[in-house]
DSSP file (Angstrom, degrees, kcal/mol; ACC not computed):
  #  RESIDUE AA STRUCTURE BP1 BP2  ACC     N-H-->O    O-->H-N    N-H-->O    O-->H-N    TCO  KAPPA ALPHA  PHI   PSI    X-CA   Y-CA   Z-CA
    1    1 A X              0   0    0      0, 0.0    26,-0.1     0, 0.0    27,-0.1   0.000 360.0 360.0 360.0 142.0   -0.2   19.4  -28.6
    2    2 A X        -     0   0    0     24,-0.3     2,-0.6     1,-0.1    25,-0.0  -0.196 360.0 -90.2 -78.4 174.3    3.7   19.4  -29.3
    3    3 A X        -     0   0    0      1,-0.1    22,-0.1     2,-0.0    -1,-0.1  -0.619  53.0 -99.6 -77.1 112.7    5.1   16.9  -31.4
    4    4 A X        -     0   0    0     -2,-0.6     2,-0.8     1,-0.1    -1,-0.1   0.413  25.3-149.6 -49.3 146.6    6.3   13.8  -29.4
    5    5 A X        -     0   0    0      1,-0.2    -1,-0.1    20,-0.1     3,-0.1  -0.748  11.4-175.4-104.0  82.8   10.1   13.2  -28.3
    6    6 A X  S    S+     0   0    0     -2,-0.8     2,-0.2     1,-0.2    -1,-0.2   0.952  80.0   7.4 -63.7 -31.1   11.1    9.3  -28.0
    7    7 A X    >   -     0   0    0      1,-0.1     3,-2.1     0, 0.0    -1,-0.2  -0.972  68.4-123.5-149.1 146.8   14.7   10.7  -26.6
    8    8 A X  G >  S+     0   0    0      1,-0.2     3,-1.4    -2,-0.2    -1,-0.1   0.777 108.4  60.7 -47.7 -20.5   16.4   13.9  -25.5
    9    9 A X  G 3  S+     0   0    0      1,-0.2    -1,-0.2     3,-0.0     4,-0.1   0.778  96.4  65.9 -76.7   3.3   19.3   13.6  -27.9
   10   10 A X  G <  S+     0   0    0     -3,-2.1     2,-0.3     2,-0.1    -1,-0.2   0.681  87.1  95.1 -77.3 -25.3   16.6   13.8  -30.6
   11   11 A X  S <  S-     0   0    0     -3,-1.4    13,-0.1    -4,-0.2    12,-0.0  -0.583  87.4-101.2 -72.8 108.0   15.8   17.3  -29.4
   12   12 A X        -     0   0    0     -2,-0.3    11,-0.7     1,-0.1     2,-0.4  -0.130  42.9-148.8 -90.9 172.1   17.2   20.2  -31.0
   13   13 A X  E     -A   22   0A   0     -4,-0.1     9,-0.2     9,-0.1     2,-0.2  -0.591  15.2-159.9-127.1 178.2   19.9   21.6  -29.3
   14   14 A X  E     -A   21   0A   0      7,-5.7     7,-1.6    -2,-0.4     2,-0.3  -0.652  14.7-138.6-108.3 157.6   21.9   25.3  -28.6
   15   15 A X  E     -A   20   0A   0      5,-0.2     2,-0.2    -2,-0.2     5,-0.1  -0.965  15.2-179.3-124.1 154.5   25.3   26.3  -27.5
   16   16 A X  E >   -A   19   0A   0      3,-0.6     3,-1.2    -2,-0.3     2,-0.3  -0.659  66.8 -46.4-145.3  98.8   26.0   28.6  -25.4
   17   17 A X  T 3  S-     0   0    0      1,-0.2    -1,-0.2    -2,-0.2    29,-0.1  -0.654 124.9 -33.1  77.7-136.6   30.0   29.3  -24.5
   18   18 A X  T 3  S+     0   0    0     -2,-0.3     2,-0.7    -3,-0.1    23,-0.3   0.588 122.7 106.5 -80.2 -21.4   31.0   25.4  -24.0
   19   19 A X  E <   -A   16   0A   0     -3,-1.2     2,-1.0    21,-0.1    -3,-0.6  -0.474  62.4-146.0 -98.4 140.8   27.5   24.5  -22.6
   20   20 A X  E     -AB  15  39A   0     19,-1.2    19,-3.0    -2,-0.7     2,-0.5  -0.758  13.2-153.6-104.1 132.4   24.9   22.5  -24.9
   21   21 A X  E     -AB  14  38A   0     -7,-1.6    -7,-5.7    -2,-1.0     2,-0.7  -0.816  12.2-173.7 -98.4 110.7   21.2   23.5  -24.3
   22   22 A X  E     -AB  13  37A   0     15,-4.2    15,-1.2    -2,-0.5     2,-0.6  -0.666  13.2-157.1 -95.7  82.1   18.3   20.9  -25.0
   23   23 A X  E     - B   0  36A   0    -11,-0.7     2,-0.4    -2,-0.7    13,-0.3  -0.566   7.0-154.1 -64.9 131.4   15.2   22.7  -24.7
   24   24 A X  E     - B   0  35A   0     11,-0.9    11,-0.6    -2,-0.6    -1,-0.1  -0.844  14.4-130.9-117.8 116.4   12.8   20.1  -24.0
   25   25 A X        -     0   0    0     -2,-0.4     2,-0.7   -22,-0.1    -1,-0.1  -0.123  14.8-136.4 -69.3 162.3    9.0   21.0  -25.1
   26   26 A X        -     0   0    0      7,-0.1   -24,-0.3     1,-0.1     5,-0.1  -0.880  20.0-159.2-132.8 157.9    6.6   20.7  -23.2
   27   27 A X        +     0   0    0     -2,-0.7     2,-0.2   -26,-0.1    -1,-0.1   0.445  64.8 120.5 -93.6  20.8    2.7   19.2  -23.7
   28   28 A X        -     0   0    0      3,-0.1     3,-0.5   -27,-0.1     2,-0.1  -0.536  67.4-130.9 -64.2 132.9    1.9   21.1  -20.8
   29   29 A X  S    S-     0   0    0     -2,-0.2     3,-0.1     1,-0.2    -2,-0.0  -0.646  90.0 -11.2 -57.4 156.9   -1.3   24.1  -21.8
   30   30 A X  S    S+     0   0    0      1,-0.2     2,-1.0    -2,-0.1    -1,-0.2   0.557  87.8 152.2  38.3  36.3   -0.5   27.5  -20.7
   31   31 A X        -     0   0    0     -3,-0.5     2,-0.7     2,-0.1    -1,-0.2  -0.807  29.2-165.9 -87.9 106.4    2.6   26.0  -18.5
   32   32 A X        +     0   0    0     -2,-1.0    76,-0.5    -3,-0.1    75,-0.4  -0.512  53.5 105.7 -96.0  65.7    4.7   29.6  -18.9
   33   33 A X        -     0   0    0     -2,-0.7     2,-0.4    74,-0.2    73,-0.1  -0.969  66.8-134.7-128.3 165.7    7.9   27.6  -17.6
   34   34 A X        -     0   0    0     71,-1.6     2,-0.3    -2,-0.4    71,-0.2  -0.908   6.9-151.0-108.1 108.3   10.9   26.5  -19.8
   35   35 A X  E     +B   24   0A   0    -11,-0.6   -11,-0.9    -2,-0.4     2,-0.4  -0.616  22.4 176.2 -81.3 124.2   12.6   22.9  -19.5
   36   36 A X  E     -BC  23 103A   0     67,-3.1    67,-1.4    -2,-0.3     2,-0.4  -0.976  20.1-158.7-132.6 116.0   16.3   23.0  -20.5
   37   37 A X  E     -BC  22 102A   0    -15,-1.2   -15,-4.2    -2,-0.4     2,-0.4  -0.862  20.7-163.3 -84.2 136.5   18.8   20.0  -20.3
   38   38 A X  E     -BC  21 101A   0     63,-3.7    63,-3.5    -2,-0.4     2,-0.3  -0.994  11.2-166.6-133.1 127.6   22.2   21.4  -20.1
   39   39 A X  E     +BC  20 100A   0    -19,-3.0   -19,-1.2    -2,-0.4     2,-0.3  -0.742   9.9 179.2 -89.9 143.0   25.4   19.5  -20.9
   40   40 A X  E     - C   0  99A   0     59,-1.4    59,-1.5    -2,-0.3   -21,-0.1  -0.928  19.8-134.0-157.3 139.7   28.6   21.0  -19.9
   41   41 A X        -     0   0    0     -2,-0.3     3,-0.5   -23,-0.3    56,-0.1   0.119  36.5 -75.8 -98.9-143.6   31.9   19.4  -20.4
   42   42 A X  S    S+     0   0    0      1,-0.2    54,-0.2    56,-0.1    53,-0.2  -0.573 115.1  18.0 -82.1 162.3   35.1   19.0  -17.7
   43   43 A X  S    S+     0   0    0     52,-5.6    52,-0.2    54,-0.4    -1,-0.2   0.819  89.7 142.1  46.9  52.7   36.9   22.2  -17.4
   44   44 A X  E     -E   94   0B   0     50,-0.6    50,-0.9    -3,-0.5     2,-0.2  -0.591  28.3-169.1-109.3 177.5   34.4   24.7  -18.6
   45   45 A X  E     -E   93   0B   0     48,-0.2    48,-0.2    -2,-0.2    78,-0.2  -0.701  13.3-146.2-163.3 109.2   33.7   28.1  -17.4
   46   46 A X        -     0   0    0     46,-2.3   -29,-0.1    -2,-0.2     3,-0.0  -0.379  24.1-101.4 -80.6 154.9   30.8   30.2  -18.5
   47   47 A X        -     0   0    0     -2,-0.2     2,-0.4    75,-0.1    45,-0.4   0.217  48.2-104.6 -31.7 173.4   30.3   33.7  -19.0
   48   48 A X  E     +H  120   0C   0     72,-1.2    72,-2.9    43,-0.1     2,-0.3  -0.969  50.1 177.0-112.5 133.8   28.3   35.3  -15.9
   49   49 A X  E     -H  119   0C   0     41,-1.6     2,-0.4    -2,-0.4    70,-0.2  -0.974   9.8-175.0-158.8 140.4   24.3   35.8  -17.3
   50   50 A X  E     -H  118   0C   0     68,-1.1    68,-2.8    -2,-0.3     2,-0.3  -0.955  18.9-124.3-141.7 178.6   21.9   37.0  -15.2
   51   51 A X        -     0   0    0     -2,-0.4    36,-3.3    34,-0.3    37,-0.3  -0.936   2.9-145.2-128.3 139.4   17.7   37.3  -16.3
   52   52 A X  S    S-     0   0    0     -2,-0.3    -1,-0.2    34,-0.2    34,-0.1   0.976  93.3  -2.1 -71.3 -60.8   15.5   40.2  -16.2
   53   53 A X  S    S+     0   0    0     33,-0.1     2,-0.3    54,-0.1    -1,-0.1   0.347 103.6 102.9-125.3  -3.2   12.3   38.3  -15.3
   54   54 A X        -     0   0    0     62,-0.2     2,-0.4    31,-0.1    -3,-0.2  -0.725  50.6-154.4-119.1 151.5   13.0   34.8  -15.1
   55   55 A X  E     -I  106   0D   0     51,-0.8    51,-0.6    -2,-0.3     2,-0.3  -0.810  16.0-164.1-104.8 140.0   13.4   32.8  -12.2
   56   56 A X  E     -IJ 105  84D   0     28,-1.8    28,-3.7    -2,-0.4     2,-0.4  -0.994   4.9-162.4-132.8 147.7   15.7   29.3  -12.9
   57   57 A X  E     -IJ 104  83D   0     47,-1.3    47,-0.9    -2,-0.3     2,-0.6  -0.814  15.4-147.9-114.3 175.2   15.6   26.5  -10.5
   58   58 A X  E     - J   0  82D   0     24,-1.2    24,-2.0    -2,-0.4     2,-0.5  -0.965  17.3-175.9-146.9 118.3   18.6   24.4  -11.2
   59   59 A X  E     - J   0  81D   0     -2,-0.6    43,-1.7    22,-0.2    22,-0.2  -0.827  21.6-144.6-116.1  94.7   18.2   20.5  -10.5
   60   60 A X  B     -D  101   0A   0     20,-2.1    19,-0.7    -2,-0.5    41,-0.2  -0.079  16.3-176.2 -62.7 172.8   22.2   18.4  -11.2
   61   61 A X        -     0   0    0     39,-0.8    40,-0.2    17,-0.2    -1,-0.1   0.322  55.9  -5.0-164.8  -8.5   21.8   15.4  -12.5
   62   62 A X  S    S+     0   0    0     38,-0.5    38,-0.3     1,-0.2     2,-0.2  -0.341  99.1  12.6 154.1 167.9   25.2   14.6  -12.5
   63   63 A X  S    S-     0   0    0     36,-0.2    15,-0.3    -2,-0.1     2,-0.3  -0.473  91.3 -64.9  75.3-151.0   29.1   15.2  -12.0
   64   64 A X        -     0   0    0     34,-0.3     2,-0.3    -2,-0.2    13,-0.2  -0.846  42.4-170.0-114.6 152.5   29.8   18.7   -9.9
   65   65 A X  E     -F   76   0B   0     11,-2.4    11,-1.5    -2,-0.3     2,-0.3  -0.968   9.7-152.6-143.9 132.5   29.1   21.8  -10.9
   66   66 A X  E     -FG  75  93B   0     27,-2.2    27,-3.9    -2,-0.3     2,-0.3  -0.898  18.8-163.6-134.0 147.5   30.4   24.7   -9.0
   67   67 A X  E     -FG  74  92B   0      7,-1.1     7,-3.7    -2,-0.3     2,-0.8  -0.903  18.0-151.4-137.1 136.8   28.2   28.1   -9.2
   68   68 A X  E     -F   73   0B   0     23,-1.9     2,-0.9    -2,-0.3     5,-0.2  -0.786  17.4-176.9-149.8  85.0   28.9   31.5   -8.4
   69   69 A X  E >   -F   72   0B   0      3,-1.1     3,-3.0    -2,-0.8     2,-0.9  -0.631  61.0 -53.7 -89.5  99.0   25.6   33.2   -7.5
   70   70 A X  T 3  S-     0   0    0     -2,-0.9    20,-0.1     1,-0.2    18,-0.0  -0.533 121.0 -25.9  62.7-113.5   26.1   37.0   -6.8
   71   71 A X  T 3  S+     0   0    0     -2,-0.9     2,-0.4    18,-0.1    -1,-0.2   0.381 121.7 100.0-101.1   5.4   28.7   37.0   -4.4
   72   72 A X  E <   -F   69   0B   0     -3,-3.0    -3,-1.1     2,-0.0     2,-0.2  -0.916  60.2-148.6 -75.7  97.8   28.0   33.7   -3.2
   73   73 A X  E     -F   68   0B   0     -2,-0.4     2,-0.4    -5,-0.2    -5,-0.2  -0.611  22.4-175.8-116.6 131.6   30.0   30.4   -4.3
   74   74 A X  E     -F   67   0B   0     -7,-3.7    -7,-1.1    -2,-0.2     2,-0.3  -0.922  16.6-145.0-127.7 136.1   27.9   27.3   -4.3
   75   75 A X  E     -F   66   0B   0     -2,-0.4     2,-0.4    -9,-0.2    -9,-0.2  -0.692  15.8-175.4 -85.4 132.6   28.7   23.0   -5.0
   76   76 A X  E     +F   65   0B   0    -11,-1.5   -11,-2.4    -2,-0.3     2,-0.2  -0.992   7.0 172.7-142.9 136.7   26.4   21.4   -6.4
   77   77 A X    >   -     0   0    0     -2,-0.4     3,-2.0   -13,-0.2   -17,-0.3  -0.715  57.1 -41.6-137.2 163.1   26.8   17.6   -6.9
   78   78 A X  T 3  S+     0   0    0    -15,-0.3   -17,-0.2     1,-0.3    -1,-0.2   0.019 134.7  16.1  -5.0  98.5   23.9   14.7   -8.4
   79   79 A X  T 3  S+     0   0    0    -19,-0.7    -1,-0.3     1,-0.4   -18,-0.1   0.225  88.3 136.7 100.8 -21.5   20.6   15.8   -6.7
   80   80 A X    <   -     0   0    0     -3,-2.0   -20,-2.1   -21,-0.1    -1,-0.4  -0.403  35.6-163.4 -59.5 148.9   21.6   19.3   -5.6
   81   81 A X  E     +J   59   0D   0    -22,-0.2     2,-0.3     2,-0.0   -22,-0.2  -0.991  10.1 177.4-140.8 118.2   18.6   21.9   -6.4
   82   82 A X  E     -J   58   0D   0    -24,-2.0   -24,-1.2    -2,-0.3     2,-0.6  -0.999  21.4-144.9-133.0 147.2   19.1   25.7   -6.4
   83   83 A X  E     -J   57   0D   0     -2,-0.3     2,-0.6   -26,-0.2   -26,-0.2  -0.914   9.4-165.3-121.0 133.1   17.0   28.2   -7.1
   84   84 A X  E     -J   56   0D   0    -28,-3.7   -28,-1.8    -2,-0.6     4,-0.1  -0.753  19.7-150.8-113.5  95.6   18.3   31.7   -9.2
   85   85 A X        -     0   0    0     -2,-0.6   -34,-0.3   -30,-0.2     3,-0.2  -0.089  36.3 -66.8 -78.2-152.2   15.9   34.4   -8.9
   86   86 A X  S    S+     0   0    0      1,-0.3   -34,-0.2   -33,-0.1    -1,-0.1  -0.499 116.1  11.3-133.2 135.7   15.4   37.1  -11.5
   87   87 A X  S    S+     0   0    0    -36,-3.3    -1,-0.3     1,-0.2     2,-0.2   0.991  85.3 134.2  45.6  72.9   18.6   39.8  -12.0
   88   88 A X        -     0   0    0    -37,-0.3   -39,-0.2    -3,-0.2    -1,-0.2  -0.734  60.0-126.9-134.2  85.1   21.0   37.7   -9.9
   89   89 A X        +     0   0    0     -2,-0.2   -19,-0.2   -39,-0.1     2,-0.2  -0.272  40.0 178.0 -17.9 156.6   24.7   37.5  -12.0
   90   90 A X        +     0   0    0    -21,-0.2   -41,-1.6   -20,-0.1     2,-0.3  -0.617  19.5 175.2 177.3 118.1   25.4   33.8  -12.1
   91   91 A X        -     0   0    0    -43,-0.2   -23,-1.9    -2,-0.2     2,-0.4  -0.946  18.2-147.8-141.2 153.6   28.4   31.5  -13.8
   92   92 A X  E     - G   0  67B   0    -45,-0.4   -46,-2.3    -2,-0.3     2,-0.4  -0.992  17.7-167.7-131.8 152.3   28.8   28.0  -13.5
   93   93 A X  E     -EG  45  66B   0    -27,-3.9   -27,-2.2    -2,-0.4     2,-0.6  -0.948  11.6-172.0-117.5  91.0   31.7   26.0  -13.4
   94   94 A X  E     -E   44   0B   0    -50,-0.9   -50,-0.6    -2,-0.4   -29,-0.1  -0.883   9.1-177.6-159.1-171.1   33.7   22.9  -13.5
   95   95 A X        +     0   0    0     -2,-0.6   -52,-5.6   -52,-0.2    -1,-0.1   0.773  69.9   0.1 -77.3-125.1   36.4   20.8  -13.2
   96   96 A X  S    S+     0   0    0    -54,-0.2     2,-0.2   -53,-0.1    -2,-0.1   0.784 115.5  50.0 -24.4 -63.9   37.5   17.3  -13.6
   97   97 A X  S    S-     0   0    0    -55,-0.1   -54,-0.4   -33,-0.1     2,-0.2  -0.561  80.1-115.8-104.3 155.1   34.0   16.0  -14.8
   98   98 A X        -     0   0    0    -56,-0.2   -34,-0.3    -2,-0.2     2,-0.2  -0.535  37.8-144.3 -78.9 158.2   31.4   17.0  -17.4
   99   99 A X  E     -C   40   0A   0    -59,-1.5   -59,-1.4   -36,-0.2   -36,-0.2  -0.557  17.8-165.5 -89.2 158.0   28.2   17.9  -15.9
  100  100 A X  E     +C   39   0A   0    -38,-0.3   -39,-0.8   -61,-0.2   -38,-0.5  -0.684  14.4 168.7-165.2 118.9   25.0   17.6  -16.8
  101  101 A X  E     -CD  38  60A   0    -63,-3.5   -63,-3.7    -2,-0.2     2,-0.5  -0.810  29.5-127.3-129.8 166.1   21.7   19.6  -15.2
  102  102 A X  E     -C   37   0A   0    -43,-1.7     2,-0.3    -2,-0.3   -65,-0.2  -0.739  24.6-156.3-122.5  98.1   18.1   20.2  -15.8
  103  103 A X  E     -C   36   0A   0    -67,-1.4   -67,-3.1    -2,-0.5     2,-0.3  -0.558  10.9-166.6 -82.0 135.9   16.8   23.9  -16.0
  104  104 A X  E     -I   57   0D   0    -47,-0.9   -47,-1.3    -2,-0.3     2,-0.3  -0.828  17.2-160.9-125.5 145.9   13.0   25.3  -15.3
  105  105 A X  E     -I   56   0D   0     -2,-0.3   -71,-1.6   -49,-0.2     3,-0.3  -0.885  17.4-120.5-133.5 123.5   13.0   28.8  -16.6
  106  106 A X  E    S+I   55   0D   0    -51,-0.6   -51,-0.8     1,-0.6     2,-0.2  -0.603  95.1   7.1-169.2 165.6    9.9   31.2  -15.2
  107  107 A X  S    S-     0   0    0    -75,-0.4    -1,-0.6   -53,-0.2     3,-0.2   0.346 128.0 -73.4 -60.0 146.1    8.0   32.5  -16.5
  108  108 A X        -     0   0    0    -76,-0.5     2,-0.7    -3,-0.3    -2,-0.1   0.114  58.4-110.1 -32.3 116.4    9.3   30.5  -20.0
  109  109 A X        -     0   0    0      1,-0.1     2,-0.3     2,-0.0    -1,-0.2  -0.493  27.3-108.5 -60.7  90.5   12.5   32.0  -21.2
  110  110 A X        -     0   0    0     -2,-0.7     6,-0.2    -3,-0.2     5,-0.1   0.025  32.8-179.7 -23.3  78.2   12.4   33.9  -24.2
  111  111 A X        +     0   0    0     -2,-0.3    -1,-0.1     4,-0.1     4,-0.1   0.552  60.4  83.6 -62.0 -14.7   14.3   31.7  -27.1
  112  112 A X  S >  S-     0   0    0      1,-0.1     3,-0.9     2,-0.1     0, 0.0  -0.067 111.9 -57.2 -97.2-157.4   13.6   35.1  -30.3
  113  113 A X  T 3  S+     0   0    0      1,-0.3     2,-0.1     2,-0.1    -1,-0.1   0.668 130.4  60.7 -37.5 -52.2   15.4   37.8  -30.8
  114  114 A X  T 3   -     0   0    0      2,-0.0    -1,-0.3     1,-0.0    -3,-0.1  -0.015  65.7-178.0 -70.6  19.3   15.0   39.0  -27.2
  115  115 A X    <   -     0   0    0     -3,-0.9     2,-0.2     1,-0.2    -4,-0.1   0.746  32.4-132.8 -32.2 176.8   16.4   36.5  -24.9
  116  116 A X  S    S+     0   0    0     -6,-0.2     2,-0.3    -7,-0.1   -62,-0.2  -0.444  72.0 113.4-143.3  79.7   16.0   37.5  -21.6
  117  117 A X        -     0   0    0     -2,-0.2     2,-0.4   -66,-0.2   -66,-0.2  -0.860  45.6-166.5-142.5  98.5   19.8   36.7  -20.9
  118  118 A X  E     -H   50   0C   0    -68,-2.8   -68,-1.1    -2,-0.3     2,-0.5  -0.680  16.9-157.8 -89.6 131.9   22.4   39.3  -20.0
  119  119 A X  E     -H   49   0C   0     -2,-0.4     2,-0.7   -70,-0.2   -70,-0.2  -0.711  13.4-152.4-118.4 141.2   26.2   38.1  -20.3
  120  120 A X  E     -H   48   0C   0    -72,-2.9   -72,-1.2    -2,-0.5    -2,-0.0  -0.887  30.8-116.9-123.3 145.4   29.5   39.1  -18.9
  121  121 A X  S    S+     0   0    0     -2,-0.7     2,-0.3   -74,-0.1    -1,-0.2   0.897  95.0  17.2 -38.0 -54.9   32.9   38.4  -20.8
  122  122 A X  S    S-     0   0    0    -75,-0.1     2,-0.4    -3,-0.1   -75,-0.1  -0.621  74.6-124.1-112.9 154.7   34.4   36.0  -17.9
  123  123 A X        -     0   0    0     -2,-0.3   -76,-0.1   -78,-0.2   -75,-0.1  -0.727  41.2 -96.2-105.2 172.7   33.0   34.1  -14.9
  124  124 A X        -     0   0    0     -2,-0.4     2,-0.4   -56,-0.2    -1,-0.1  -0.134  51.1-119.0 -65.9 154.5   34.3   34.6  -11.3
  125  125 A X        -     0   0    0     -3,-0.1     2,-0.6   -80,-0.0    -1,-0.1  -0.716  18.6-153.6 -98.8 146.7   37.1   31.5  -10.9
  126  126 A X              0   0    0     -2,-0.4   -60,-0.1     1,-0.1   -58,-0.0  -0.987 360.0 360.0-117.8 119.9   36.4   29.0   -8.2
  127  127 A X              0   0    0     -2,-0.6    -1,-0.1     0, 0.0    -2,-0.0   0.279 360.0 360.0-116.8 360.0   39.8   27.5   -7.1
């Protein structure tokens, strides 16, 4: 069983461009997903990353975050849920406010050597 969490900031965490990744373990057996809390602050803009094999459902959890899914531009506000299947381009976005979302990764999203994360320099701008 993994080693108990009394709170996420306890959790260590990743960067990635401006956004900080808290992978959250889990005490699940053979649960092949990945739990991610992702902070992102106002006026960021990530790279475009898409995943070979992994599916991510994307749950906000608060301020807006605006997402740019293939050729598709999407809002996603407190309680919005989207789900990013596998070798879909993808950047997320925002303004004014920090963000803050919780990502399920599957099957569980390779953390070694081998991520299973493909990046492009800029993401599309949402004006």
């Amino acid at each position: 069983m993994g080693r108990s969490v009394r709170h996420i900031q306890h959790l260590k965490k990743k960067a990635f461009a401006k956004l900080l990744l808290t992978p959250i373990p889990l005490t699940i057996p053979f649960a092949d997903v990945s739990v991610v809390h992702e902070h992102l602050p106002p006026k960021s803009e990530l790279p475009s990353v898409m995943h070979n094999v992994t599916s991510e459902l994307v749950y906000c959890l608060s301020g807006t975050l605006f997402l740019t899914m293939g050729k598709k531009r999407y809002t996603l506000k407190k309680g919005s849920v989207v789900t990013i299947p596998p070798k879909t381009w993808h950047a997320f976005i925002t303004k004014k406010t920090q963000s803050e979302a919780l990502s399920i990764f599957y099957p569980a999203l390779s953390w070694d050597d081998k991520p299973d994360v493909e990046t492009r320099m800029k993401a599309t701008r949402i004006e």
